[in-house]
C-alpha positions as CSV (number, residue, x, y, z in Angstrom):
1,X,37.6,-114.2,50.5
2,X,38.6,-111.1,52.0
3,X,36.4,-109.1,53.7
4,X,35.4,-105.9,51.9
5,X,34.5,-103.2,54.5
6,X,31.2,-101.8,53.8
7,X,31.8,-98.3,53.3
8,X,29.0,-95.7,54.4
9,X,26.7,-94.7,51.6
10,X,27.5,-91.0,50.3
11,X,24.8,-88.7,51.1
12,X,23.1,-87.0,48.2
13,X,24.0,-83.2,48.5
14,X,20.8,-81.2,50.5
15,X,20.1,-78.4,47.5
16,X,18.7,-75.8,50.0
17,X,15.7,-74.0,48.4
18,X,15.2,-70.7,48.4
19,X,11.5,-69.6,48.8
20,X,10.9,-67.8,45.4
21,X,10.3,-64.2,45.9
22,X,7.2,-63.4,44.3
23,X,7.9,-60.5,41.1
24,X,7.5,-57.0,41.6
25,X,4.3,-55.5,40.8
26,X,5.1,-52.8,38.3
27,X,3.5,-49.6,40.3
28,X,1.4,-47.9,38.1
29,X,1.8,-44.1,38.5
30,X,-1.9,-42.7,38.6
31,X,-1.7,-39.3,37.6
32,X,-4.8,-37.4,38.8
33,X,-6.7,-35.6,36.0
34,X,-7.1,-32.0,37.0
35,X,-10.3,-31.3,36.0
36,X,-11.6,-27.6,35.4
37,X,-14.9,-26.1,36.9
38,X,-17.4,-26.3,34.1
39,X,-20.3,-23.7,33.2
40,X,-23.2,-24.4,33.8
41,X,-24.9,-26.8,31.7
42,X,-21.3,-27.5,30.2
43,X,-19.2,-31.1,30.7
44,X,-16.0,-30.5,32.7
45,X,-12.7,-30.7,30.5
46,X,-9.5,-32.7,31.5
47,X,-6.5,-30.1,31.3
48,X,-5.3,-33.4,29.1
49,X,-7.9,-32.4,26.3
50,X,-6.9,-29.0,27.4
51,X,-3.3,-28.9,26.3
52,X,-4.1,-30.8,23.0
53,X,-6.3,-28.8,21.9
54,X,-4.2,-25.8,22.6
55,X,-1.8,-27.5,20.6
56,X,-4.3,-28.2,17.8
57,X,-5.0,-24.4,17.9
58,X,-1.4,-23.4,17.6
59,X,-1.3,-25.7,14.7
60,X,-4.8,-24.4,13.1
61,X,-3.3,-20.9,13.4
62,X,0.2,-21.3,11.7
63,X,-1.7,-23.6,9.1
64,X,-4.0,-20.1,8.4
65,X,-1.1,-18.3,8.8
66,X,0.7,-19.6,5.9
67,X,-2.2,-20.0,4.1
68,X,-3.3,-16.3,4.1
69,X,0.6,-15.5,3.2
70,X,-0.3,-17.8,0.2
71,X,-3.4,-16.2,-0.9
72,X,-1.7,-12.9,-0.4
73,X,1.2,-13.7,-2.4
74,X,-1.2,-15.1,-5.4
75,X,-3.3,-11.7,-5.1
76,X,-0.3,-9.7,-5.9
77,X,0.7,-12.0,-8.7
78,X,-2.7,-11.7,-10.4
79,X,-2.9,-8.1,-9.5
80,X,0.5,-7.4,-11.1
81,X,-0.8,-9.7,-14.3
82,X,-3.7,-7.7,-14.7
83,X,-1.6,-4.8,-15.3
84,X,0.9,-6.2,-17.7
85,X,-1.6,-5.3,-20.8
86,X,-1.9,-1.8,-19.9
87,X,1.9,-1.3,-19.3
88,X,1.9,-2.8,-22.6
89,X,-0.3,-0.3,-23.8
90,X,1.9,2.8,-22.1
91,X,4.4,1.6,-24.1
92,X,3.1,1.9,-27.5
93,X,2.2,5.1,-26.1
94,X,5.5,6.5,-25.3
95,X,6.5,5.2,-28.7
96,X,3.9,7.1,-30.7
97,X,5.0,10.4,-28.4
98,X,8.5,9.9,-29.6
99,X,7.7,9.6,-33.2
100,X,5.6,12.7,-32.9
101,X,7.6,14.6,-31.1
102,X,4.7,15.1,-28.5
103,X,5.7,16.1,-24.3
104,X,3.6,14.4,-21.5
105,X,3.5,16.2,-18.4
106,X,2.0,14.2,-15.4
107,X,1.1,15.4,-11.9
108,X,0.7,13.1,-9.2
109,X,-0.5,15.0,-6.2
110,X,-3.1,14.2,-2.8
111,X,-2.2,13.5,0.7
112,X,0.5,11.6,2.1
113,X,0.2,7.8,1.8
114,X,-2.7,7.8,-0.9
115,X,-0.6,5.9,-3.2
116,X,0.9,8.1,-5.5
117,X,4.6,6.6,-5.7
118,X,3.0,3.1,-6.2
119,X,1.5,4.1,-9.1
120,X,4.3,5.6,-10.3
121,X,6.2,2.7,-10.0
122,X,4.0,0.4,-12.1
123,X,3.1,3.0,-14.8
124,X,6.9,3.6,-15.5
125,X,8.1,-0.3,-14.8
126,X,8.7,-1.2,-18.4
127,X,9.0,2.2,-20.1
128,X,12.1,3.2,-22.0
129,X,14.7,4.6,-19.4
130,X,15.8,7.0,-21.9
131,X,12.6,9.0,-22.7
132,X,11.2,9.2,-19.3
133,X,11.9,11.1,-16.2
134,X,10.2,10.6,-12.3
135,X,11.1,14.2,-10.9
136,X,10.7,14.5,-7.2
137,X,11.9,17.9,-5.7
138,X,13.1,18.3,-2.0
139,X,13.0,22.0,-0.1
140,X,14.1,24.9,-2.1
141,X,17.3,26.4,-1.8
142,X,18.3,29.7,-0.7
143,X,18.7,30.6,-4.2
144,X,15.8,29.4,-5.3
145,X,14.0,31.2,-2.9
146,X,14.7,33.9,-4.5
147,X,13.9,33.1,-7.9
148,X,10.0,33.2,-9.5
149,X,8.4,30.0,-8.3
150,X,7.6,28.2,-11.3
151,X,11.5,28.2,-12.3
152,X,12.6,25.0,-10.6
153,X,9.9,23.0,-12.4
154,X,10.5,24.6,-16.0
155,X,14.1,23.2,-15.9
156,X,12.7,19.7,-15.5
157,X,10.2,20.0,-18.2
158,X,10.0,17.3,-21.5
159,X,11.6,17.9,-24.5
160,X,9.8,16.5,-27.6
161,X,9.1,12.8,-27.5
162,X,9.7,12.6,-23.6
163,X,7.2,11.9,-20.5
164,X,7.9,13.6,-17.1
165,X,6.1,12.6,-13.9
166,X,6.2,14.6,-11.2
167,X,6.0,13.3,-8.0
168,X,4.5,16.0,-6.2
169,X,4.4,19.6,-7.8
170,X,4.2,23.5,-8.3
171,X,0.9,22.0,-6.2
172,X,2.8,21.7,-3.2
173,X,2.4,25.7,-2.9
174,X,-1.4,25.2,-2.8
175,X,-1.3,22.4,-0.3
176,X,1.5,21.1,1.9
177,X,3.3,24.6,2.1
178,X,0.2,26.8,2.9
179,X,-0.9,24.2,5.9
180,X,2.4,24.2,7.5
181,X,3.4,28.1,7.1
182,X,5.8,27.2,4.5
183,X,5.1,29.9,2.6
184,X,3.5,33.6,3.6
185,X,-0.7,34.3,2.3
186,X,1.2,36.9,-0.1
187,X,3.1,33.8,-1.7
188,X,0.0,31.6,-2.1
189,X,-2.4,34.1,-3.2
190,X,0.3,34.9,-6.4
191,X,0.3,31.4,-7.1
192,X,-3.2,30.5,-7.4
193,X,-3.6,33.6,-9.4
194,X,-0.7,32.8,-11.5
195,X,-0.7,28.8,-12.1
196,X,-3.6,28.9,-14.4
197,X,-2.0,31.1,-16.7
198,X,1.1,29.1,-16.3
199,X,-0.6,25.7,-17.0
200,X,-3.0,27.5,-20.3
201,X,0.9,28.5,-21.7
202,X,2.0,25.1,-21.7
203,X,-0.9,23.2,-22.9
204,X,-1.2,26.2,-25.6
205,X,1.8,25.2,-27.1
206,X,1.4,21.5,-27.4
207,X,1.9,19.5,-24.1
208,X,-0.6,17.2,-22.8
209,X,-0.9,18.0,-19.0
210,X,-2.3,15.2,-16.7
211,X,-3.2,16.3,-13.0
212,X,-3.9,13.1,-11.1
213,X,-5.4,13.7,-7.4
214,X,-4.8,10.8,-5.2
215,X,-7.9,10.6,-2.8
216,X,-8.0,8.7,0.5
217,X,-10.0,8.1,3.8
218,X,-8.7,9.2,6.9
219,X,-9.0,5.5,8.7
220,X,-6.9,3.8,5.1
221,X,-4.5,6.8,5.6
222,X,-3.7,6.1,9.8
223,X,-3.8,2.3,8.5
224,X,-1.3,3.1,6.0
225,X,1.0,5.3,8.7
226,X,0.8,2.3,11.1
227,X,2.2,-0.3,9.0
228,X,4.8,2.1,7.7
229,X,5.7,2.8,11.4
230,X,6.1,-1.4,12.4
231,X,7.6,-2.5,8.8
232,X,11.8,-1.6,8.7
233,X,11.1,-1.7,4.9
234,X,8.7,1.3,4.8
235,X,10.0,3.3,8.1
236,X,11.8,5.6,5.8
237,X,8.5,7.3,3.7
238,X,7.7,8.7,7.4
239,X,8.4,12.1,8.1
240,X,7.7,14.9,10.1
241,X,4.9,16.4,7.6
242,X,3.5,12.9,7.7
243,X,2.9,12.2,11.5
244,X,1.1,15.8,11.4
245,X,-1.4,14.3,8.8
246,X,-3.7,13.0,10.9
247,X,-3.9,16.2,13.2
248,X,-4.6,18.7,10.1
249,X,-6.6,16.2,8.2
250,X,-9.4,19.2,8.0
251,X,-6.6,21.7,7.0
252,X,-5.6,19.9,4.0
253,X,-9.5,19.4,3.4
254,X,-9.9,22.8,2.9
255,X,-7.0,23.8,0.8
256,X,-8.0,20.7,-1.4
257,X,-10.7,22.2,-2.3
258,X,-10.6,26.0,-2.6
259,X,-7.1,24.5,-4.8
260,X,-9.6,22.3,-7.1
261,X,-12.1,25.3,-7.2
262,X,-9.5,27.7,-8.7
263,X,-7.2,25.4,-10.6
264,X,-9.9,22.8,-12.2
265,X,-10.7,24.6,-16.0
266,X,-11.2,23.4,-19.7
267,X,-7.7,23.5,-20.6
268,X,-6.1,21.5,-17.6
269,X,-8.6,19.8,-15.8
270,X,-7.8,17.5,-12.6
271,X,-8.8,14.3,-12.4
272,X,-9.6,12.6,-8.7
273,X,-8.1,8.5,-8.4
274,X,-10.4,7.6,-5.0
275,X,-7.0,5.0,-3.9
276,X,-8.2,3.5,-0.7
277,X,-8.4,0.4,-3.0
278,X,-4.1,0.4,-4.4
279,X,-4.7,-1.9,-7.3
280,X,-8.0,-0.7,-8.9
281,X,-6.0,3.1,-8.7
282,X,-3.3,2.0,-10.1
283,X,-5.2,0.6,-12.9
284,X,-7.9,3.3,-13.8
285,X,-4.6,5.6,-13.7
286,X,-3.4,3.9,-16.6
287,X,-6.9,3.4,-18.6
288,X,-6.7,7.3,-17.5
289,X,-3.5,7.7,-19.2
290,X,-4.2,5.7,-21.9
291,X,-7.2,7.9,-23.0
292,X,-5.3,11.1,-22.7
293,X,-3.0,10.8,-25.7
294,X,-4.4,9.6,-29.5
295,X,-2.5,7.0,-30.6
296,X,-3.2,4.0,-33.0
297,X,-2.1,0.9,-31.7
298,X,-4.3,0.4,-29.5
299,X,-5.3,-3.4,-28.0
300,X,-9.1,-3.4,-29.0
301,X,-9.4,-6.5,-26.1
302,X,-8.5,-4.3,-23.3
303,X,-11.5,-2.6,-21.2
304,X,-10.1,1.3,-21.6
305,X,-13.2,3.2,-19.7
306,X,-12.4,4.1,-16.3
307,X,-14.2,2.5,-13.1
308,X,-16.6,5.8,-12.2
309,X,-16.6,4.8,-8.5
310,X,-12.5,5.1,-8.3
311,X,-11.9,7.9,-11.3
312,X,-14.1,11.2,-10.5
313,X,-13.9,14.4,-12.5
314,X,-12.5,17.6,-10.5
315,X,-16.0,19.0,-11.1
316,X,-17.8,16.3,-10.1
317,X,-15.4,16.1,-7.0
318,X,-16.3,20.2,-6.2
319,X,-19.9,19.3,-6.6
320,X,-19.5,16.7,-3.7
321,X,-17.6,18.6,-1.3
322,X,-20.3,20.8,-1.1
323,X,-23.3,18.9,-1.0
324,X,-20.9,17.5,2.2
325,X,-20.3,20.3,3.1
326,X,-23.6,21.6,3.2
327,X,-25.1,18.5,5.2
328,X,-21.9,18.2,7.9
329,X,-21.1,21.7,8.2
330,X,-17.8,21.4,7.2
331,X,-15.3,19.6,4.7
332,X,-14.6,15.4,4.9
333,X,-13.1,14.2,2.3
């Protein structure tokens, strides 16, 4: 037999280990809680808590936010449905004056910002376009300057079976145009002598005269200015008689009432709407209205005597300007 060689055993291949790295720790990022000073007696807060419960506030305030927009909106919603019956009612009552031929004068007059164009508004919202008129007059003209006083306003008075309101009036000679020098003494002294007279005529020969004095505080009144001055909506119902309110507050005072004293009588009485309250004015002006005419259909449901704490009588309204008088030592109101 042959020999076979013994060949050298193959060595096994040496599989070098590698010493196993240990794994990374994960570092864990310690944030150090600022802490602030507390008051005495008090726990210190974590600006953590801090921060959240700023956020909770931000969230607490938009949440009361919209929810006072919401109760807001659902106030005027009721508000205006409260009114619907009585603008119901105005209706039937511009009917009846058109089937009997009857004119309705009504003066809205008082200071600036009491509310008197918002009551128009609602009063005249659903009445017949065609037998009602909102007159509103600017300055006089040159010509009219020249011509007697009450002539502008006769031009715009009803014919039969119509209702005029005028926003502002031949009053404005007694009030806005005496305080700013719009007119001389001479020119107010003829027309307090001459507008009862002129008022007896027309109420002599069959029209129902309203005189509606809007009466607010001096603090609603700047309120009132101030929104009008931040809300682009209202910016335009200030002018430069307006932003002189304030200043002559005691001016117009004082012509309101020596104005009442002379032009309050039997015949054409005024009638005093205390508006720092919009909604209750604007509804006693209507129960107001609604009593001034005799008419038949009338909704026996409805609640037709006025609120005495917001409708006053022009008497009653003299009565109290002097007993103010008297105690202060000058006119308020």
């Amino acid at each position: 037999m042959a020999n076979i060689s013994k060949q050298p055993a193959k060595k096994k291949p040496v599989i070098k280990q590698t010493a196993r790295k240990p794994p990374l720790k994960k570092k864990r990022v310690v944030t150090a809680k600022k802490t602030i000073k507390a008051q005495p007696g008090k726990k210190p807060v974590s600006s953590a808590k801090t921060t959240a419960s700023k956020r909770k506030s931000a969230a607490v305030r938009a949440a009361e936010a919209l929810d006072t927009q919401t109760k807001k909106a659902l106030t005027k919603y009721l508000q205006e449905k409260e009114l619907k019956p009585y603008q119901a009612e105005l209706i039937q009552v511009q009917k009846h004056l058109e089937r009997t031929k009857q004119k309705l004068i009504i003066i809205y007059e008082g200071r600036d910002a009491s509310g008197k164009g918002g009551t128009i508004r609602r009063v005249s919202r659903y009445m017949n376009e065609k037998h009602y008129r909102i007159v509103a007059l600017g300055k006089p003209t040159e010509m009219q300057r020249t011509q007697w006083y009450f002539q502008k306003y006769v031009e715009h008075l009803p014919r039969g079976g119509e209702i005029v309101m005028f926003d502002r009036s031949w009053y404005n000679r007694a009030m806005v145009e005496p305080v700013f020098g719009f007119c001389t003494p001479e020119e107010y002294t003829n027309f307090m002598k001459g507008v009862v007279g002129f008022e007896k005529d027309l109420v002599r020969q069959g029209t129902i005269l309203v005189k509606l004095y809007f009466s607010v505080t001096k603090d609603e009144q700047k309120k009132r200015f101030n929104k009008r001055k931040t809300d682009p909506l209202r910016q335009w119902k200030l002018s430069e008689v307006d932003l002189q309110a304030q200043d002559r507050w005691d001016d117009f005072t004082t012509v309101k009432y020596k104005m009442l004293k002379r032009t309050h009588t039997s015949s054409a009485p005024w009638t005093i709407i205390r508006s720092n309250n919009k909604h209750q004015a604007r509804k006693n002006v209507m129960k107001v209205l609604l009593n001034s005419v005799s008419y038949k259909t009338q909704n026996r449901e409805l609640e037709y005597v006025p609120d005495p704490e917001i409708v006053v009588s022009g008497a009653r309204e003299i009565e109290h300007m002097e007993a103010v008088k008297l105690k202060k030592g000058r006119f308020i109101v």
